[in-house]
TORTI-405528 format. One line per field, with one value per residue (C-alpha): x, y, z; residue in one letter; chain. Coordinates in Angstrom, 3 decimals, always signed. Each point is the difference from the previous one (the first is absolute). Example, Ala and Ser with C-alpha at 12.3 -4.5 7.8 and 13.67 -1.06 7.14 Angstrom:
BEGIN
u <- (+12.300_+1.370)
v <- (-4.500_+3.440)
w <- (+7.800_-0.660)
rest <- (A_S)
kette <- (A_A)
This chain:
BEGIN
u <- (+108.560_+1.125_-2.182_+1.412_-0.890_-3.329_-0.730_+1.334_-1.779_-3.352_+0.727_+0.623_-2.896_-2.447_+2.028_-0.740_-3.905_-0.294_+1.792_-2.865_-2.802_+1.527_+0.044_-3.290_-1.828_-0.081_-2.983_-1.773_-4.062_-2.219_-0.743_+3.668_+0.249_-3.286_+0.407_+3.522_-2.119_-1.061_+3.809_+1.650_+2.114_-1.411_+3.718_+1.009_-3.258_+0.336_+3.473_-0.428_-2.384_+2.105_+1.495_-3.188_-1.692_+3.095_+0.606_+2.333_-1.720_+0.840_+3.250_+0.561_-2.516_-0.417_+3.686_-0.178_-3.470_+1.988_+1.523_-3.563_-2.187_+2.535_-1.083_-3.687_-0.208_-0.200_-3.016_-1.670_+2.149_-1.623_-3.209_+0.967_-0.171_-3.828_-0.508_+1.535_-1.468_-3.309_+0.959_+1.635_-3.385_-2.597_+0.107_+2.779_-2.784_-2.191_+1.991_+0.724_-3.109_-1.045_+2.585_+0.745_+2.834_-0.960_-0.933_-3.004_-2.073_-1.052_-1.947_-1.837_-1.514_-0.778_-0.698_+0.061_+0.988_+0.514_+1.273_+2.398_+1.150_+0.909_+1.776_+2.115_+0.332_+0.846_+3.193_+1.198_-0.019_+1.590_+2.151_+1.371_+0.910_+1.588_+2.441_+1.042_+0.787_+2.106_+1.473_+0.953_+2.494_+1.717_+0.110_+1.040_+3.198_+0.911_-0.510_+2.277_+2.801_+0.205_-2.332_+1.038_+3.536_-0.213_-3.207_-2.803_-3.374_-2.197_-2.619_+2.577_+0.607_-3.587_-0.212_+3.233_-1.720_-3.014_+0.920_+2.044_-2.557_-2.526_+3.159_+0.339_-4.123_-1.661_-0.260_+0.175_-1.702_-0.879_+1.701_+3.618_-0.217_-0.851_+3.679_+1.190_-1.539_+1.873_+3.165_-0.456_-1.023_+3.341_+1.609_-2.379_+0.627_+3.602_+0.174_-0.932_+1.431_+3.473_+0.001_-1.313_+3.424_+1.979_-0.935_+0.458_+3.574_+0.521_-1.074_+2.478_-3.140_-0.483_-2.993_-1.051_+0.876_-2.065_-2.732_+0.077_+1.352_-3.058_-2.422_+1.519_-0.098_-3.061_-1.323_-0.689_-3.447_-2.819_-3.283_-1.821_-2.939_-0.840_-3.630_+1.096_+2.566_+0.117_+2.038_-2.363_+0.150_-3.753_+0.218_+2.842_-0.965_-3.453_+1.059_+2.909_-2.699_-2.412_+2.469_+1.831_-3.482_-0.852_+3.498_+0.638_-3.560_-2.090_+2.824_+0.254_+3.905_+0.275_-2.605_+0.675_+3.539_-1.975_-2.306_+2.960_-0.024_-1.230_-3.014_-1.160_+2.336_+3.257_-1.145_-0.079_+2.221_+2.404_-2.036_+0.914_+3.269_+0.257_-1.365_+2.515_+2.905_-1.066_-0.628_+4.306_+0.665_-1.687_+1.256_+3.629_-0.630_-0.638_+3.019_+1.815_-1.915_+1.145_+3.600_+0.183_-0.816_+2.321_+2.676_-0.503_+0.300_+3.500_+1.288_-1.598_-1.572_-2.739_-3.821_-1.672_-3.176_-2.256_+0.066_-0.263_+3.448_+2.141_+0.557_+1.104_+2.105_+1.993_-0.369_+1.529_+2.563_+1.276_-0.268_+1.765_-0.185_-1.321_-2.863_-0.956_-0.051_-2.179_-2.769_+0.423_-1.152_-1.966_-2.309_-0.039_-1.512_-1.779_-1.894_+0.177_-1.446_-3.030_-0.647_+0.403_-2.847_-2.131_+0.311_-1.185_-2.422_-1.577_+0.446_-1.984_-3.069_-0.506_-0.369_-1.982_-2.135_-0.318_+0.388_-2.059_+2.962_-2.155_-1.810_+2.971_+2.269_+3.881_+1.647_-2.463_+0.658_+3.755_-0.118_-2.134_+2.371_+2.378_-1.159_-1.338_+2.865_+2.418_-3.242_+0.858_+4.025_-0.756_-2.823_+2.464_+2.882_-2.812_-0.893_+3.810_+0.762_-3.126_+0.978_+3.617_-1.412_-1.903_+1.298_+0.703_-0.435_+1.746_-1.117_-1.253_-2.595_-0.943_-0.787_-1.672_-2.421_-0.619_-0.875_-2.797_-1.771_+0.368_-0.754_-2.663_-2.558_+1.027_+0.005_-3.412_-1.064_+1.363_-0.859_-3.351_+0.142_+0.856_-1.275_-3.705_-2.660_-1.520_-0.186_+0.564_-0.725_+2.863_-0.344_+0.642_+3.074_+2.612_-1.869_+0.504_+3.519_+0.813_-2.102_+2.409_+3.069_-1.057_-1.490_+3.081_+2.041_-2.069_+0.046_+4.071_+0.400_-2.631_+0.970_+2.173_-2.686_-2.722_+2.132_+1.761_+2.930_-0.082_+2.147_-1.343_+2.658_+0.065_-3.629_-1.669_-0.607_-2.240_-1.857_+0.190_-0.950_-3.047_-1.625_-0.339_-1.300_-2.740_-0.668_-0.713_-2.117_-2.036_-0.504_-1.541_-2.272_-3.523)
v <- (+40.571_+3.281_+3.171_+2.184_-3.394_-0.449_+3.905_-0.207_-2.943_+2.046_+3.194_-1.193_-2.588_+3.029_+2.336_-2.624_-0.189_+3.345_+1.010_-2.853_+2.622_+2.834_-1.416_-2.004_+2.894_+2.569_+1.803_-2.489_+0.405_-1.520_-2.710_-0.975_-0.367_-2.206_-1.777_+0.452_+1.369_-3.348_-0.487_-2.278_-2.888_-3.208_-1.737_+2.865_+0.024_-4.237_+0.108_+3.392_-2.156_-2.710_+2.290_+1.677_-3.320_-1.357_+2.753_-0.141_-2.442_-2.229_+0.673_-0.555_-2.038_-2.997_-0.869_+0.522_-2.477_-2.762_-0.766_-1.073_-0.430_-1.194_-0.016_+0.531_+3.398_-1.348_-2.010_+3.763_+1.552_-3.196_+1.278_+3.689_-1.998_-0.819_+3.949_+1.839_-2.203_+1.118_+3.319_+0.409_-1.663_+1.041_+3.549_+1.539_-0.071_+1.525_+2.907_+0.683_+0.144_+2.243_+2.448_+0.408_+1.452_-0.884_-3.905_+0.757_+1.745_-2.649_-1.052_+3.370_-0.770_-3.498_-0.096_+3.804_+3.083_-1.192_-3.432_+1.985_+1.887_-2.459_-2.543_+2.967_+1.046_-3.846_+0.446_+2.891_-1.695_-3.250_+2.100_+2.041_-2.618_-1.794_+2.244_+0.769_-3.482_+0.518_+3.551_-1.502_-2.404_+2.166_+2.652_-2.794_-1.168_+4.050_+0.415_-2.905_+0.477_+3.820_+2.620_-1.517_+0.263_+3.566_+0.351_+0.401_-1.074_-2.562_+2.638_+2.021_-2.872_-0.554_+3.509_-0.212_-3.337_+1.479_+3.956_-1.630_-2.104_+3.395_+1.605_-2.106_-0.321_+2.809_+1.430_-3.262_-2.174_-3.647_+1.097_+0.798_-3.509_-1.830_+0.847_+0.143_-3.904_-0.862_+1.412_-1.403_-3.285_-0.737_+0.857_-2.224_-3.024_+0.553_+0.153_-3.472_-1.537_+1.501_-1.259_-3.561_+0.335_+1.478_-2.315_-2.721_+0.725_+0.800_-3.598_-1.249_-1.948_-0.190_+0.392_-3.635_-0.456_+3.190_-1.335_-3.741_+1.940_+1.906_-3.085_-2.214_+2.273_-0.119_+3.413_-1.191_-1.223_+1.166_-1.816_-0.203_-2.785_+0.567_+1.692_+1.668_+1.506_+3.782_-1.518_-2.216_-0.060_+0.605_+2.836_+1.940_-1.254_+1.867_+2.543_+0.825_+0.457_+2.174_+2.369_+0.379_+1.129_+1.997_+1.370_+0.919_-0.242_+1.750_+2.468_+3.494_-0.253_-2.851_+0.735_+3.757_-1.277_-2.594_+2.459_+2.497_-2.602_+1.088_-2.914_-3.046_-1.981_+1.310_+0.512_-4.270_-0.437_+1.703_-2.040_-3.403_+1.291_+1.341_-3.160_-2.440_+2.158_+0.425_-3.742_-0.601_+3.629_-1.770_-3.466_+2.156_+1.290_-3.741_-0.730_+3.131_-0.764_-3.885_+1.061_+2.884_-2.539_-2.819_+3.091_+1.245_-4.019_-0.825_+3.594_-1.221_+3.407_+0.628_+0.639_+3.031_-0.351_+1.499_-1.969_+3.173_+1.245_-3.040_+1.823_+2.910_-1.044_-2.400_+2.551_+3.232_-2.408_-2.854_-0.574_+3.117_+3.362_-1.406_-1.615_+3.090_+2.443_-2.451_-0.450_+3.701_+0.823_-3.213_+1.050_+3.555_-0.819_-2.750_+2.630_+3.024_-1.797_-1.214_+3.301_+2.711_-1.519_-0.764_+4.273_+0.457_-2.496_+1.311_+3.510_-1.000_-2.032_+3.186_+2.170_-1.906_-1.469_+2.823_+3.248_-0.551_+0.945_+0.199_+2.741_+2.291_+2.458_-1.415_+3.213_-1.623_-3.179_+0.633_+1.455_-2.361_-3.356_+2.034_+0.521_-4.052_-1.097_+1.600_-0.905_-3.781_+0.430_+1.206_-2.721_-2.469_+1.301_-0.178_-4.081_-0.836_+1.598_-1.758_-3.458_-0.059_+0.660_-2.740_-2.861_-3.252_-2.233_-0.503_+2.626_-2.039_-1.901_+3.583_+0.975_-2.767_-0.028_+3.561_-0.736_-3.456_+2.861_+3.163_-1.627_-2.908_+3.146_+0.993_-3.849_-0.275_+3.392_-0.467_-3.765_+0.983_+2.687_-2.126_-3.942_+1.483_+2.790_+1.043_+3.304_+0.661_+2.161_+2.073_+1.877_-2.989_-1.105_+1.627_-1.778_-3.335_+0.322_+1.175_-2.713_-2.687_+1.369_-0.599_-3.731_-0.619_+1.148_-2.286_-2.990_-0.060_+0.688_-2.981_-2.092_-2.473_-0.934_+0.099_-2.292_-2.615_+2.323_+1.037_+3.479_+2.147_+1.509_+1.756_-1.471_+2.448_+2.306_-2.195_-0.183_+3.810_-0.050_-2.398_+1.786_+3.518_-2.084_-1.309_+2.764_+1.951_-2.657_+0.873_+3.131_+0.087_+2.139_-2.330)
w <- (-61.391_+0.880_+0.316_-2.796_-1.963_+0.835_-0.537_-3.930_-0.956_+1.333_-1.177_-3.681_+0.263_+0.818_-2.186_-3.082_+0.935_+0.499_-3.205_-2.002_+1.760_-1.347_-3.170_+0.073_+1.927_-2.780_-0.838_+2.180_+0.843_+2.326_-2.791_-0.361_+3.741_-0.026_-3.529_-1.261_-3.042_-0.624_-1.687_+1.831_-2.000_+1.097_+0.981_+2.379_+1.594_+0.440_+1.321_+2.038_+1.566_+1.482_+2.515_+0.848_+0.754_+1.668_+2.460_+2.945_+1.870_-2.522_-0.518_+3.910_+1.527_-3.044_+0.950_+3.539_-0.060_-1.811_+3.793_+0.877_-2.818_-2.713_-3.392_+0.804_-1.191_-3.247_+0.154_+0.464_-3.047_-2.086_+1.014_-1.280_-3.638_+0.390_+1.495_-2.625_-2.604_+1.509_-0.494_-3.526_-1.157_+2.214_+1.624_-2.339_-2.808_+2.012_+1.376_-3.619_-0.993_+2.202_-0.428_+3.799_+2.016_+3.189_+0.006_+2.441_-2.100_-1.279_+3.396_-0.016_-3.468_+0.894_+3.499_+1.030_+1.865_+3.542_-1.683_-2.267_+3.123_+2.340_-2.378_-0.773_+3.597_+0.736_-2.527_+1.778_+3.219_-1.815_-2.417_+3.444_+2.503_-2.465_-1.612_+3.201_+0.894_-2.945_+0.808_+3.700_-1.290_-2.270_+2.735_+2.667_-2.281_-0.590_+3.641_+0.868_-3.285_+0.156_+2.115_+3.188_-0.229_-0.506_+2.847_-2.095_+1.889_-1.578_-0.443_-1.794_-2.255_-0.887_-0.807_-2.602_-1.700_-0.833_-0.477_-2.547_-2.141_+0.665_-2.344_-2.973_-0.121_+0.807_-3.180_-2.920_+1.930_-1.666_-3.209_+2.165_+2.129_-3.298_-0.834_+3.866_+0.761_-3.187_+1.179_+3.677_-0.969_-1.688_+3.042_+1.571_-2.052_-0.329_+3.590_+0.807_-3.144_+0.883_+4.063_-0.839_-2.444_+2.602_+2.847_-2.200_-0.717_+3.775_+0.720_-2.945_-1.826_-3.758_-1.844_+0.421_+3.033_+1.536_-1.344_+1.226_+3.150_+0.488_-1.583_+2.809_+2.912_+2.903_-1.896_-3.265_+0.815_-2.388_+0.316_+3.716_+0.119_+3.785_-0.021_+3.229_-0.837_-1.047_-3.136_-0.852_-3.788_-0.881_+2.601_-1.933_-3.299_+0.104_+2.345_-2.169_-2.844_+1.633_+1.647_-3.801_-0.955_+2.664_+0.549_-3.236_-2.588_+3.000_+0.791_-1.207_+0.621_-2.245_-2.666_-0.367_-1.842_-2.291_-0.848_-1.581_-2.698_-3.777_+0.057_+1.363_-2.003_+1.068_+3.418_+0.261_-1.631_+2.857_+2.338_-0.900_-0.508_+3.133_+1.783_-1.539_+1.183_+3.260_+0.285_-0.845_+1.994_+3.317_-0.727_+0.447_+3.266_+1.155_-0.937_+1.255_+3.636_+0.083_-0.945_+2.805_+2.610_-1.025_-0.641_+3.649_+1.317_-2.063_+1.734_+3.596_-0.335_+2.911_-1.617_+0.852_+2.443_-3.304_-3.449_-1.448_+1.598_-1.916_-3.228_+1.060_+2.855_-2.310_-3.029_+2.367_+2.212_-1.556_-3.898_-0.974_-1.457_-2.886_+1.445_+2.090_-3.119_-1.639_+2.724_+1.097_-4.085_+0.156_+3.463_-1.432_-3.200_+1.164_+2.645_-2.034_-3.227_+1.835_+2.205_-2.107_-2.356_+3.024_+0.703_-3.626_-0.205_+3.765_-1.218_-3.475_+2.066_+2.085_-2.005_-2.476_+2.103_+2.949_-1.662_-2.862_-2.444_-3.342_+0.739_+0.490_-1.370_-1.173_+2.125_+3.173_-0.748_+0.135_+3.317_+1.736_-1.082_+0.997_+3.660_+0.182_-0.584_+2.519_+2.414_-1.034_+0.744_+3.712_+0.234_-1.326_+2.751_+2.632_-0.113_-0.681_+3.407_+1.316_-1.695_+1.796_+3.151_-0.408_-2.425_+1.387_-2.269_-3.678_-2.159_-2.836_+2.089_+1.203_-3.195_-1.780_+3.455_-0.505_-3.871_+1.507_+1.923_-2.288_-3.473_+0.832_+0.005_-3.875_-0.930_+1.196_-1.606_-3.589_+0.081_+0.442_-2.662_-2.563_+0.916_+1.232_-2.417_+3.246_+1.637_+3.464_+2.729_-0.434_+3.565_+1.860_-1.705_+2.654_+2.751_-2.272_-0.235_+3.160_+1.372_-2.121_+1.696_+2.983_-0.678_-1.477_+2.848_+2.471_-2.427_+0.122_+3.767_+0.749_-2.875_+2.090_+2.290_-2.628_-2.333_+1.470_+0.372_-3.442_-0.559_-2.950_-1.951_-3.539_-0.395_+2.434_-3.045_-2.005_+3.491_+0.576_-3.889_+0.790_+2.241_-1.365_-2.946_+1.941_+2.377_-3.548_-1.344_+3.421_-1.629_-2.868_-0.939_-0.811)
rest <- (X_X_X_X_X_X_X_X_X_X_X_X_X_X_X_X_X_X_X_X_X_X_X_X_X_X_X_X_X_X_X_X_X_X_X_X_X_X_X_X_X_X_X_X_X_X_X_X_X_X_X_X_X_X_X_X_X_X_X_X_X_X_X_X_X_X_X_X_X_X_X_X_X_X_X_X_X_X_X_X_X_X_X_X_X_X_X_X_X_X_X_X_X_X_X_X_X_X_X_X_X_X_X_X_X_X_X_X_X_X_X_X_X_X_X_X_X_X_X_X_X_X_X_X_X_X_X_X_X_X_X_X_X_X_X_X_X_X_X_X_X_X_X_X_X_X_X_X_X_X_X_X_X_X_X_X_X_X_X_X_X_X_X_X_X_X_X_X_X_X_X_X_X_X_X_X_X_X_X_X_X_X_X_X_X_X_X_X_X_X_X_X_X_X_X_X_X_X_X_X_X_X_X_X_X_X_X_X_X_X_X_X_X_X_X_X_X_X_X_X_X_X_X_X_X_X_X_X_X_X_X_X_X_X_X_X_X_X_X_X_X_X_X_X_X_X_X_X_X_X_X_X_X_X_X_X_X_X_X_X_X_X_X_X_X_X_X_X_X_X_X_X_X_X_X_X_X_X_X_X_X_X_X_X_X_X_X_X_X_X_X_X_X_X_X_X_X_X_X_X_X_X_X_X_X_X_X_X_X_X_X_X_X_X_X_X_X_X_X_X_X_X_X_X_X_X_X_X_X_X_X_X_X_X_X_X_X_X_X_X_X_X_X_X_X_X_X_X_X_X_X_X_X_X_X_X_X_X_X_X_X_X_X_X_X_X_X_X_X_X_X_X_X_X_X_X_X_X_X_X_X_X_X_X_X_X_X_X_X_X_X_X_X_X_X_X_X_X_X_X_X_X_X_X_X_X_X_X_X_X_X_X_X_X_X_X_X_X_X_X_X_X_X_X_X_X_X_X_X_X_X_X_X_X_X_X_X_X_X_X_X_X_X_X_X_X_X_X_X_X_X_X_X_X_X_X_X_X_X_X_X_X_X_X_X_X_X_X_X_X_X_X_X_X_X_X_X_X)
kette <- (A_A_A_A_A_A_A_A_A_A_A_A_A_A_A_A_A_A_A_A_A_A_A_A_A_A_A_A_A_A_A_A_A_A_A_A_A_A_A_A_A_A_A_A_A_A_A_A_A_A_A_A_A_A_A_A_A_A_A_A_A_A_A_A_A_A_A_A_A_A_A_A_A_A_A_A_A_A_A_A_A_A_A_A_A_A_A_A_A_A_A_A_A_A_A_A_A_A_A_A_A_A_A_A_A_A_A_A_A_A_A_A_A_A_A_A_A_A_A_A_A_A_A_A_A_A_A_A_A_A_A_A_A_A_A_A_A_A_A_A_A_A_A_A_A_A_A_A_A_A_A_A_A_A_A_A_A_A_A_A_A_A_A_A_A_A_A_A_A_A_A_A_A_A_A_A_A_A_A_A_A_A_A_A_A_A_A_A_A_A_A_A_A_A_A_A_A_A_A_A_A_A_A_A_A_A_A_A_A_A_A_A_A_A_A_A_A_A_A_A_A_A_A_A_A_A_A_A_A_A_A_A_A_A_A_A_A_A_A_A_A_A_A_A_A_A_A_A_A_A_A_A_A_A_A_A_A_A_A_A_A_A_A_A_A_A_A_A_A_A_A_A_A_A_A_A_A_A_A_A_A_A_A_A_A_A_A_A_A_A_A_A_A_A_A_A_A_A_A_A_A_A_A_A_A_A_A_A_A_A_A_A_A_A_A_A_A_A_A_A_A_A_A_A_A_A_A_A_A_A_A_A_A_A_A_A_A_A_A_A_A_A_A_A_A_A_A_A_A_A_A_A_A_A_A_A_A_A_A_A_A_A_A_A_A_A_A_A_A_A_A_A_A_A_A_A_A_A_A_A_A_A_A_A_A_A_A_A_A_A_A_A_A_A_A_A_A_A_A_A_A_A_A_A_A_A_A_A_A_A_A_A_A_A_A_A_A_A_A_A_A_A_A_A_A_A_A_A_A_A_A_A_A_A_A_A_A_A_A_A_A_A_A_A_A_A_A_A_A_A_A_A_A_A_A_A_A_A_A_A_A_A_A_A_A_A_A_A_A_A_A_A_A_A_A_A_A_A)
């Protein structure tokens, strides 16, 4: 792909989202930047979705795992079923009901101040690392397909990836990515639909034969029945359910687009429509992942050292222009869809939950979202530059080990709000949760010795989970 290329299929690609902020931005307030108005039409919230949940590190590292894991990805995305069910009929009713806009307001009238403050203070932390796990790998392929032909430093890179989603947000907000995450998730979807066709015609198969092709291969493996394994069904099954509701019913990110809905009713309804698409949507990038690596063995093409290089070294250097348009749009959308809300959604928890935004005057209001959310951008630039000094590991693992420690505490503190009556000492609740981390931490670095050589995986949240449960049972107030 040449430069010039690359350059026009980002320039119109941020031309066309910027143009749907101009247009979705107009006579915008600080409620249409935290609720959309409460407007939203239930189907482009559900699909908008799919490429918000999805992210880059799906649309990189789920193929690139397929080399090692196969199909075993999906035993998790089964588990997203149970999770989401939880969610469309257990916390979604409640949020309604109480009329919130930032999901952790709840804890402060159940469980109270210092409880309200650090599950919202625990998001932010989540919420941050995570979208910029997400930010890295679009910067990374950008970086590799574009800036560094023409000497642009990472850093430099970063700072283009998010300046640019600080542009077509600053001012709409939730109601503008709504519309945006629509937009980007058909790029998304059309993306990996469009290389499994591609590759399929490079390898001269028909429909029936790609799919006996990929059925047959050594990748095609679903279900894992070895308890110590990190695949072990039961182990992604449940863990798959837990993170779906803590990654998406206990996140702000996540539950600020449900809650643009007009009621309740609509607002499940684009939740089980959302899951069952994103159940066929995953199922695709299995298939995408087990056809890359039996691509790259017919064309006695080398693999890369990281899993999460395969896509787009065979997307850039040997399928065609095609193929590289598609996964440039595809990683761009894919990153862009899932980031840009996380700005909002970080942006929206701050200032709800931090500056005390009731009490204050629309003109003030204005100003201070304003300021919090460039303060995010650099923040977000900050830990990508951190993260590539550092990352050694695939980026998916990264993240979903970031989520066991940074979410077991809100597991722990809404399951308590809403499974116990009793009232706590509400002082003592940081200690509690900070305490969990770190029990948590020591669990899974001593869990092979403890164990038998057991190896926790997904399942370290419930455990994380567990014990801020119990160490706020310890106390309640008598």
């Amino acid at each position: 792909m040449s430069t010039t290329l690359i350059i026009t299929v980002i320039v119109i690609y941020f031309g066309c989202l910027i143009g749907i902020s101009i247009i979705t931005s107009k006579n915008a307030t600080t409620d249409s930047f935290f609720t959309a108005n409460r407007s939203s039409p239930w189907y482009l919230v559900a699909f908008g979705m799919i490429g918000a949940s999805l992210s880059g590190v799906t649309f990189i590292s789920v193929p690139g795992a397929v080399g090692t894991q196969g199909f075993a990805y999906f035993q998790m995305v089964l588990g997203y079923l149970v999770g989401y069910t939880v969610i469309a009929t257990v916390l979604m009713p409640l949020y309604y009901k109480l009329n919130l806009i930032s999901i952790y307001s709840y804890l402060e009238t159940r469980l109270g101040f210092w409880s309200y403050k650090t599950g919202s203070f625990f998001f932010l932390l989540s919420r941050t690392i995570g979208a910029s796990f997400r930010l890295y790998l679009a910067a990374e392929v950008l970086q590799i397909g574009l800036f560094e032909k023409m000497g642009m430093p990472f850093v430099g890179t970063v700072a283009i990836t998010v300046g640019l989603i600080w542009i077509y947000t600053f001012k709409g907000g939730i109601k503008t990515i709504i519309w945006t995450d629509t937009f980007q998730t058909v790029f998304l979807v059309g993306a990996v639909i469009f290389s499994v066709i591609l590759i399929k015609q490079e390898l001269g198969l028909s429909v029936s034969t790609l799919i006996s092709t990929v059925s047959d291969s050594q990748y095609s493996q679903i279900f894992v029945w070895d308890v110590k394994s990190n695949n072990y069904f039961f182990k992604q099954f449940i863990g798959g359910a837990f993170i779906a509701i803590v990654m998406t019913g206990l996140d702000q990110d996540m539950m600020q687009k449900n809650l643009t809905c007009k009621n309740l009713k609509e607002a499940q309804i684009n939740m089980f429509s959302f899951c069952t698409v994103l159940v066929v949507v995953n199922f695709l990038f299995l298939t995408l992942g087990a056809l890359l690596y039996i691509f790259a063995q017919a064309k006695g093409i080398a693999l890369p050292a990281k899993t999460d290089d395969l896509y787009p070294l065979l997307a850039f250097n040997h399928l065609g222009i095609g193929v590289g348009v598609l996964f440039l749009l595809g990683i761009t959308a894919s990153s862009y869809a899932s980031a840009d809300s996380a700005l909002a959604s970080l942006t929206t928890s701050f200032c709800i939950d931090f500056l005390d935004f009731k009490s204050k005057p629309e003109a003030l209001k204005s100003k201070l979202k304003f300021w919090v959310h460039i303060g995010f951008s650099v923040l977000l630039l900050i830990v990508i530059i951190i993260f590539k000094a550092i990352n050694d590991q695939s980026v998916v693992s990264a993240v979903f080990k970031v989520a066991g420690y940074t979410y077991g505490p809100l597991l722990g503190l809404f399951s308590f709000g809403l499974f116990t009556k009793q009232n706590i000492k509400d002082k003592a609740v940081p200690f509690v949760c900070i305490g969990s981390v770190m029990l948590t931490y020591l669990l899974n670095i001593n869990s092979e010795s403890l164990f038998d050589g057991y190896k926790f995986g997904f399942e370290l949240l419930l455990f994380n989970g567990l014990f801020t449960f119990l160490g706020l049972k310890l106390m309640v107030k008598k």
